[in-house]
GUMI-95834 format. One record per residue: residue in three letters; z negated, x, y of N, C-alpha, C in turn. Coordinates in steps of 0.1 Angstrom, whole numbers, plus 2048, in hexadecimal, padded with zeros to 3 digits. Layout:
% residues N
ALAZXYZXYZXY...
//
This chain:
% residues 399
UNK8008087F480080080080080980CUNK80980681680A80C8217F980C82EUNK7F88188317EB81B83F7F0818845UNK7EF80F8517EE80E85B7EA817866UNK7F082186D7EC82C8767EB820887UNK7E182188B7DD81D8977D782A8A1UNK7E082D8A67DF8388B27D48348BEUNK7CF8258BD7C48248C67BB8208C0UNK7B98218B27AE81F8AB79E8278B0UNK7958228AB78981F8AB78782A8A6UNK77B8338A877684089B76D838897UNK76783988F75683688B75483F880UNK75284888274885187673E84E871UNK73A84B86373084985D72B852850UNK72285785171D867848712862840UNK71585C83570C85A82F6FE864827UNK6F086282B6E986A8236E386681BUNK6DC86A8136D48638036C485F80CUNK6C38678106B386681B6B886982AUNK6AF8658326AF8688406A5875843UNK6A587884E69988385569187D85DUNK68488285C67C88286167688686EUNK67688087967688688866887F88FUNK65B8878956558808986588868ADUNK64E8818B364C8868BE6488928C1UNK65089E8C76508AC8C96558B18C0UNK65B8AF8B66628BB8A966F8B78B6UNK6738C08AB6868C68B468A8C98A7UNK6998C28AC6A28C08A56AE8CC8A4UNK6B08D189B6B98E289E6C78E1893UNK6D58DF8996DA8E08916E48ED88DUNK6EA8F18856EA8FD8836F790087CUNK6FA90A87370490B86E703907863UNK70890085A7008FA8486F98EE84BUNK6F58EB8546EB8DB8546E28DC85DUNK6D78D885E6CE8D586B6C18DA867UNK6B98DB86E6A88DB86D6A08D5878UNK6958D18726888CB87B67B8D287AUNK67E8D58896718E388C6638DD890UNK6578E088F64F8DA8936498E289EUNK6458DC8A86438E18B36348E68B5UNK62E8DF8AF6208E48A961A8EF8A2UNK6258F189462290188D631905891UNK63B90189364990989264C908886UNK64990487C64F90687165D8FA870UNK6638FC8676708F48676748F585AUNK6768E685767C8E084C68F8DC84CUNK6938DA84169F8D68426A18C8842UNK6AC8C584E6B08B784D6B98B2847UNK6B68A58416C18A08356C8897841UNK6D089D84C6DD89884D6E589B848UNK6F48958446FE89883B70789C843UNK7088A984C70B8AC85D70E8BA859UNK71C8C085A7188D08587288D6863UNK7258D686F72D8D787A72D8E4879UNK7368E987D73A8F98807338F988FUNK7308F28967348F48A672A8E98AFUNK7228E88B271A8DD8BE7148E38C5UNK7188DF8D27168E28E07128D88E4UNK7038D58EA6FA8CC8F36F58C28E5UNK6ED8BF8E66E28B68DB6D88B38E5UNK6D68A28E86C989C8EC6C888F8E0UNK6B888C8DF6B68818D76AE8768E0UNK6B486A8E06B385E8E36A08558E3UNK69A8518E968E84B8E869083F8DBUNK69F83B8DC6A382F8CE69F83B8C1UNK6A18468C36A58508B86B28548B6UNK6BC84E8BA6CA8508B96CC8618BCUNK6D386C8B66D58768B96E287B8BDUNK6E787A8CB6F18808D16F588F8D0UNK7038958C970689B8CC7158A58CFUNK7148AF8D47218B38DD72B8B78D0UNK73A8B68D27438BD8CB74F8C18CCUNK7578C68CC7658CD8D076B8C18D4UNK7758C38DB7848B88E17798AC8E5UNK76C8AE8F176B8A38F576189B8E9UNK75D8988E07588928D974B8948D7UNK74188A8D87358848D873387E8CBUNK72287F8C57228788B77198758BBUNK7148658B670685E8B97028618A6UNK6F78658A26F68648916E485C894UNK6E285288B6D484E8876D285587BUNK6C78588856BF8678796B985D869UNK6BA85386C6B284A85E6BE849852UNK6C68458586D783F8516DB848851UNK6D98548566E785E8596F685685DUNK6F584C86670084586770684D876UNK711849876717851888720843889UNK72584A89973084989F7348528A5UNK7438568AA7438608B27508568BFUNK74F85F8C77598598D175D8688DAUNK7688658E17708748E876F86E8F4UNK7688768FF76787690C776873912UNK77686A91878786E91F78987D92AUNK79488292379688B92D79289C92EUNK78A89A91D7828A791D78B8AC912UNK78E8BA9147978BF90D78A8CD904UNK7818D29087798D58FD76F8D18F9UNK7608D98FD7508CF8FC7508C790BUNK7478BD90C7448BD91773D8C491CUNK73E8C79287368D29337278D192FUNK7258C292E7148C093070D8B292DUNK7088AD92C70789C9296F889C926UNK6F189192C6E788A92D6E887D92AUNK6D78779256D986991F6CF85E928UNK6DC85792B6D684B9356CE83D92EUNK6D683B9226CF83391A6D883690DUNK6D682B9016E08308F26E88318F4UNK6F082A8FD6FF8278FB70682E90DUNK70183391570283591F6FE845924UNK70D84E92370585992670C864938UNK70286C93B70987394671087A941UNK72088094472488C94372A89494EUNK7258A194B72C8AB9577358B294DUNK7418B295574D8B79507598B7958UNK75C8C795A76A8CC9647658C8973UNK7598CC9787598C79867528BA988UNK7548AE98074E8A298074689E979UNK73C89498073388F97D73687C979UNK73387796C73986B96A730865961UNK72F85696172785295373184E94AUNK73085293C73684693173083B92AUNK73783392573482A920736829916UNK72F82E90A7328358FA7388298F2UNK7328218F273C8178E87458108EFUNK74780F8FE754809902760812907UNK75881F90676482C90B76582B919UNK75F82692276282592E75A830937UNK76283393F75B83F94975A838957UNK75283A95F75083B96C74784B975UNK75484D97C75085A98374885698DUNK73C85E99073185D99A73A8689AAUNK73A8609B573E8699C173186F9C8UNK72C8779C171B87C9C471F88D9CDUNK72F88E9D572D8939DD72B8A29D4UNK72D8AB9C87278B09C27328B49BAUNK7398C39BA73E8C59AC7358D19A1UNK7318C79997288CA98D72E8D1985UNK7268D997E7288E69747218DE969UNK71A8EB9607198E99537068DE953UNK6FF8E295A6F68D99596ED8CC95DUNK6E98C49536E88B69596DC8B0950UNK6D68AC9556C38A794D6C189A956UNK6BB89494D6B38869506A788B954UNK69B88D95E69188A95B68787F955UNK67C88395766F87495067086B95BUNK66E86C96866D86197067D85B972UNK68885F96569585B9696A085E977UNK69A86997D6A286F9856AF87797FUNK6B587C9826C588597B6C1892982UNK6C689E97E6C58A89846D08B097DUNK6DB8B59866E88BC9836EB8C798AUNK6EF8D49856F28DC98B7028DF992UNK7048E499D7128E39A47108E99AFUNK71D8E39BA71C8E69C47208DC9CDUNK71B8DD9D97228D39E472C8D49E5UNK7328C89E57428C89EB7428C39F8UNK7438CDA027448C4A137538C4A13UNK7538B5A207618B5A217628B5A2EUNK76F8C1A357708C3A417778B6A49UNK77B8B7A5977F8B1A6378F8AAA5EUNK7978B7A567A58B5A4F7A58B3A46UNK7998AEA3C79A8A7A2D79D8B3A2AUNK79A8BFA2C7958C8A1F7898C7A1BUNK7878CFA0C7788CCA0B7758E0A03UNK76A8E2A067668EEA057558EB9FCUNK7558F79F67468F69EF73B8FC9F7UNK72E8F59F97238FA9FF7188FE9F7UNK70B8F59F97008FF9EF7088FE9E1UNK6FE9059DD7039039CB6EE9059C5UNK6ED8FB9BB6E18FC9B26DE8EF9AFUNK6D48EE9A86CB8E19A06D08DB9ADUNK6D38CE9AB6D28BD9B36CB8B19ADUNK6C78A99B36BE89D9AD6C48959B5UNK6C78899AD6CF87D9B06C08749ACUNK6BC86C9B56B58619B36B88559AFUNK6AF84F9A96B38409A06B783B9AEUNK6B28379B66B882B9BD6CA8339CBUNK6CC83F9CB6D08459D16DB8519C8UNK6E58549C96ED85D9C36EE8679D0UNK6E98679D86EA8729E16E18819DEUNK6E988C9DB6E38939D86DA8999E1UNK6D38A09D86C68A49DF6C28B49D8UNK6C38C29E26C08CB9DC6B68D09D6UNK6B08D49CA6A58D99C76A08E59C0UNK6AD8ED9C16AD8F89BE6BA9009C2UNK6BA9079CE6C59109CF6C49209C7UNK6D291E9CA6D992B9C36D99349CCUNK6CE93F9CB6CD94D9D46CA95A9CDUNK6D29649D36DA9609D86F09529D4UNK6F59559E06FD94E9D97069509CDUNK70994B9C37129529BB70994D9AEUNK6FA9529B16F594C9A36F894299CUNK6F69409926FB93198C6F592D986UNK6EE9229896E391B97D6E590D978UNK6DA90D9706E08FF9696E88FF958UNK6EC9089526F09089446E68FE93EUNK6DA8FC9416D38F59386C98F0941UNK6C88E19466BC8E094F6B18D6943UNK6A88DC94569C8D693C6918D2941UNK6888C69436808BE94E6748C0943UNK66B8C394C65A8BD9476568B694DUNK6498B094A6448A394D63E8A295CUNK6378AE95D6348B696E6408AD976UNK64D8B19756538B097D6628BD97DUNK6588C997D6608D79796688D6970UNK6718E19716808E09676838EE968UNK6878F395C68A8FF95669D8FC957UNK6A090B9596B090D9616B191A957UNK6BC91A9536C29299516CC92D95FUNK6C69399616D193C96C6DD948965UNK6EB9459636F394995B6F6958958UNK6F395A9666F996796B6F2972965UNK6E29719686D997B9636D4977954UNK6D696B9516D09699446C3963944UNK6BC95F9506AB95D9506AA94E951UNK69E94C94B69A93D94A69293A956UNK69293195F68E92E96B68892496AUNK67792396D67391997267291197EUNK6759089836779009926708F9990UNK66C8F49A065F8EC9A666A8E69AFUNK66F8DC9AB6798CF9B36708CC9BFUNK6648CD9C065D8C89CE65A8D29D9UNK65C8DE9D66568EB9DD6648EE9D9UNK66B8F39D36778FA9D467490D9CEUNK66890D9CA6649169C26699169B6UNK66E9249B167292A9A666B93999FUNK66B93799266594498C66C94A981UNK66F95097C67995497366C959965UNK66A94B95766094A94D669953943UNK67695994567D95E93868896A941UNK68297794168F97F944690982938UNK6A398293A6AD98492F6A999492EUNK6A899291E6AA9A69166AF9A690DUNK6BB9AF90F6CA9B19086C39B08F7UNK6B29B78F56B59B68E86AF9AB8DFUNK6AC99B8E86AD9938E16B498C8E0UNK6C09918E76CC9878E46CF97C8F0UNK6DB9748F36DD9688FE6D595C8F7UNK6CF9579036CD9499076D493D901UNK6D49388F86DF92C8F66D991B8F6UNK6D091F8F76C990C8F76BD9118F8UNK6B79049016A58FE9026A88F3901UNK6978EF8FC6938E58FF6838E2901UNK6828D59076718D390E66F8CB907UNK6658CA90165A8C48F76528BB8FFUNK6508AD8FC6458A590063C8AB90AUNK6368B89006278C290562B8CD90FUNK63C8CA91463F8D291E6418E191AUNK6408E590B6428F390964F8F3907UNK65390190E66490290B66990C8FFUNK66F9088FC6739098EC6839118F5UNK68791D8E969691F8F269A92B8DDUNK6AA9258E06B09288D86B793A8DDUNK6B69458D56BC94E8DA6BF9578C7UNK6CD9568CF6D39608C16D19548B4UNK6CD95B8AD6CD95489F6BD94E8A0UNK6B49508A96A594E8A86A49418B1UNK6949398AD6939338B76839388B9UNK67F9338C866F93C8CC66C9338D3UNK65E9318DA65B9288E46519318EDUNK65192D8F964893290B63692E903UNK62C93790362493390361B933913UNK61193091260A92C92160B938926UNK60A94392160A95192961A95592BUNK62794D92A62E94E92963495D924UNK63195A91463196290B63D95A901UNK64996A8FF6519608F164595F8E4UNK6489588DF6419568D264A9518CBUNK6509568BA6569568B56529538A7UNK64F9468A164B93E89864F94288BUNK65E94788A66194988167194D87DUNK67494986E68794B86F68B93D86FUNK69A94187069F93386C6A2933865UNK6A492385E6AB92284C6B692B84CUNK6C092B8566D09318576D5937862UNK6D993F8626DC94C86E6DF945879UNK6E493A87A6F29388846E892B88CUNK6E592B8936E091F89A6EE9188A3UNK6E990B8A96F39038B06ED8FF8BEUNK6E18F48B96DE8F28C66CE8EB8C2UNK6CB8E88CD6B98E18CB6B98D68D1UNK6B08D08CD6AE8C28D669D8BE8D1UNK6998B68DF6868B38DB68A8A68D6UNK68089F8CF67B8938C967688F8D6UNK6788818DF66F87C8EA6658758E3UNK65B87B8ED64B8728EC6508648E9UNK65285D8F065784F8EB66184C8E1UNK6638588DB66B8538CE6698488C6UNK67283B8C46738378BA67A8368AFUNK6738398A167C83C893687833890UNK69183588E69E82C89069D823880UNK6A481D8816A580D8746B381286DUNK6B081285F6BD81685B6C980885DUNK6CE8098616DD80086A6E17F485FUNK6E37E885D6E67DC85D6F47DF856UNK6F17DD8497067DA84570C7D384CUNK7157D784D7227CF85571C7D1862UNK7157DA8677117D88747167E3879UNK72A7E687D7357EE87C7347F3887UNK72B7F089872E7F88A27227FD8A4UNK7167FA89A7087FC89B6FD7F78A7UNK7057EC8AB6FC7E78B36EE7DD8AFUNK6EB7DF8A36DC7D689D6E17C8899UNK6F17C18A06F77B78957007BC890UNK7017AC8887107AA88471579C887UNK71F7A688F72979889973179C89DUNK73C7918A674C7978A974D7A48ACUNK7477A98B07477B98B674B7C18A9UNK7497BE89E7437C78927527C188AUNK7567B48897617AD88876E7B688CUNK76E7B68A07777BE8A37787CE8A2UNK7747D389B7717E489A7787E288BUNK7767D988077A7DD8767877D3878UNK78D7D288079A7CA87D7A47D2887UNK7A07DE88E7A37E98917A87F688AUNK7977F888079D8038767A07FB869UNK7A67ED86A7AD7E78587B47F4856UNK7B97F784A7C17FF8487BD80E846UNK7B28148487B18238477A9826839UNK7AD8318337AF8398287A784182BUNK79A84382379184F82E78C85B820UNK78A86582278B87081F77D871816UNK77C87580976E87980076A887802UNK77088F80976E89F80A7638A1817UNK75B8AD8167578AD82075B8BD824UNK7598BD8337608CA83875A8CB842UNK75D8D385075A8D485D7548C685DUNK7548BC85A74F8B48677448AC859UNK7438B084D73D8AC8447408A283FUNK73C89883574388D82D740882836UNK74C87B83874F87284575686383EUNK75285884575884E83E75D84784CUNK75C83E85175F831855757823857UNK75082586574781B86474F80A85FUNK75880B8637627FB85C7607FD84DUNK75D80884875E807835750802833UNK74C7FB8347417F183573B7F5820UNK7447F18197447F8809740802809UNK74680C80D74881A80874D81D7FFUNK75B8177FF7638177F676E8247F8UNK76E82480477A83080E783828814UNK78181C80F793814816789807822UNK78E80B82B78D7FB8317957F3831UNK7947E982E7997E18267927CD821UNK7937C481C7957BA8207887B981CUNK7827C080D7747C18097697C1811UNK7707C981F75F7CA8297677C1835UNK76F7BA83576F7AC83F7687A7834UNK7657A382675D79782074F79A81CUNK74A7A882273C7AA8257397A8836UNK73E7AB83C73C7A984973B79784CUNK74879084474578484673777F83FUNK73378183272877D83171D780835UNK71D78883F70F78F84670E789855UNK71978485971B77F86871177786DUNK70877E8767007788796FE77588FUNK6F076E88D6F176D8976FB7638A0UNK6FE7588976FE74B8A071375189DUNK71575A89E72475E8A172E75888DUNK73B74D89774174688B74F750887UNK75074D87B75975587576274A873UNK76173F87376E732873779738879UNK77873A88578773A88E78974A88CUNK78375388678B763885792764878UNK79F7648797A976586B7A176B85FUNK7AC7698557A67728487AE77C84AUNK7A97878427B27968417BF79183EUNK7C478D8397D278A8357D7789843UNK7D777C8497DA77C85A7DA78585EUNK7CD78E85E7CD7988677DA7A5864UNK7DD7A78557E27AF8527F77AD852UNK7F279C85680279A85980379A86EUNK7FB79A8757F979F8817F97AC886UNK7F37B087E7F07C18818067C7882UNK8037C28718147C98708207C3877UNK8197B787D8287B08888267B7893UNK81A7C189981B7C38A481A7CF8A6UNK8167DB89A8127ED89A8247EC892UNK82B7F78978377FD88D833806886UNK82C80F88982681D88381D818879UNK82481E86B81E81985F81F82B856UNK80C82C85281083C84880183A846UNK80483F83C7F88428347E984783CUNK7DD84483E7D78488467CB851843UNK7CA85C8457BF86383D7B486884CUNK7AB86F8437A28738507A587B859UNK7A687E8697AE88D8697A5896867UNK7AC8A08657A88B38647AA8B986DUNK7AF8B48797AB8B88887A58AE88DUNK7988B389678F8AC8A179B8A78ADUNK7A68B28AE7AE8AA8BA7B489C8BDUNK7B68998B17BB88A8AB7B78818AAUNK7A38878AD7A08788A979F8718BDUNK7A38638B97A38598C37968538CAUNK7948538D678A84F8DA7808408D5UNK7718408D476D8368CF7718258D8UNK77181D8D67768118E07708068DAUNK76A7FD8E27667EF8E17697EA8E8
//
């Protein structure tokens, strides 16, 4: 039987594991080369996590108060995975041709991203972007604080008398909730420095900065405008490649193949090895973490039902042939294969119909048959459809 190739099809990754991981408030989340670990922030020790996840490559990792765990990936792409289900989705930033620059989380489905100069929100399950005009072309760093302020690193963009525009300060900016006008709170001195690779917020208020240039970890006082440098770089421990701030405000920072954390005397302290040479990236467990629910059959865009939304996602990917191998991106299915059978297909329209809940009628939405004689009166492109083996190809998420 002929695939159906739909060029604006839907992704939905789904990674099935036998068990879920275990994440409480303060462990950090580390994922690596070979699979993941969960560090405890308490002794440092670190277990291995049973995600079914074995990426060559993640760039930026934050975890969600829902629990949802966001993270970065080549050509633009973003993965939401519930640590309980090992379930995902992924979706491609529009417009982003490698990682994104930087990204923060506004809520589950809503996140900031800095990337090429701009500052924009997405809208993860509907693909939608809106660019923020905050006056600001942003670089690599971008953080939520606790009191929900933003804080991004860049520069001013003034605009002259002739509509040119020229760059002014450059460092940390705070955008306030009720206000997008930025606000400086940490310049770059002298000029040229560059900070921001990683802005990381404690509860104080203060926020830890790498500044790029020299390598040093920088503490800031957003209200004084005070800076102390808690980490100079030494060639013989290797670069800087990730932090993160713990509930208890201790900073945790990934360097080389190790990870260590700031003690009160701002001392490295080095807990121990890792399971696997190659680290990726880190992320804290939030104090208000909640343990996520393993996901609802037929509940195809993961939103906690099942209803037309979940309807039109698998009547999108009808038709795809999905792959039993795992590789780079690890064993991957198709949140529409509702079975797990590999084919979506008419079997999980007649689980999704029997699960349809929530008041929502299935009377007036065709049977697969209709759909499958609609689909082909209006797509020409008909081929076999397998998983790709390039990240470039895959199509942005849409609802």
């Amino acid at each position: 039987m002929p695939r159906i190739c739909l060029t604006a099809a839907i992704l939905l990754l789904v990674c099935r594991a036998a068990f879920g991981v275990t994440l409480s408030p303060g462990d950090f989340l580390v994922a690596q080369r070979g699979g993941w670990s969960v560090v405890s922030s308490v002794t440092g020790e670190s277990d291995e996590a049973a995600l079914p996840f074995t990426y060559r490559r993640v760039q930026g990792m934050e975890i969600a108060s829902s629990g949802s765990i966001f993270i970065g990936q080549p050509n633009g792409l973003i993965t939401r995975i519930n640590p309980t289900s090992g379930k995902s989705l992924s979706g491609v930033v529009p417009g982003v041709v490698d990682y994104v620059d930087g990204f923060a989380l506004l809520d589950d489905e809503t996140l900031l991203i800095s990337d090429s100069g701009k500052l924009f929100t997405w809208e993860f399950l509907s693909n939608s972007t809106t660019e923020l005009d905050v006056g600001l072309m942003t670089s690599f760093g971008v953080a939520r604080a606790d009191n929900g302020d933003l804080l991004v690193e860049g520069y001013e963009q003034l605009e002259g008398s002739d509509g040119s525009v020229s760059l002014g300060r450059q460092g940390v900016f705070r955008l306030g909730l009720d206000s997008l006008t930025p606000e400086l709170v940490l310049e770059a001195t002298p000029p040229g420095v560059s900070y921001g690779a990683w802005v990381e917020t404690r509860s104080d208020g203060k926020f830890y900065t790498l500044e790029r240039n020299a390598r040093d970890i920088v503490l800031a006082d957003p209200a004084t405008g005070e800076q102390s440098v808690v980490f100079a770089y030494l060639e013989y421990y290797g670069l800087v490649t990730d932090m993160a701030v713990g509930p208890d405000d201790k900073l945790w920072i990934l360097i080389s193949s190790q990870y260590y954390y700031l003690d009160d005397d701002g001392n490295l302290v080095w807990p121990g090895d890792w399971p696997t040479s190659t680290h990726f990236a880190i992320a804290a467990v939030p104090g208000d973490y909640v343990d996520p629910q393993t996901p609802i059959p037929a509940d195809i865009n993961g939103d906690g039902s099942v209803d037309a939304k979940d309807y039109a996602a698998w009547t999108s990917q009808y038709g795809w042939r999905l792959s039993r191998g795992s590789g780079t991106f690890g064993t991957t299915a198709n949140a529409a294969d509702v079975n797990s059978d590999y084919y979506v297909d008419a079997a999980d329209y007649t689980i999704w119909r029997d699960a349809v809940s929530g008041g929502v009628s299935h009377s007036g939405i065709p049977e697969p048959r209709t759909i499958v004689l609609t689909i082909l009166s209006s797509i020409p492109c008909l081929a076999q459809r397998r998983r790709p083996s390039n990240i470039s190809t895959i199509p942005p998420l849409m609802f």
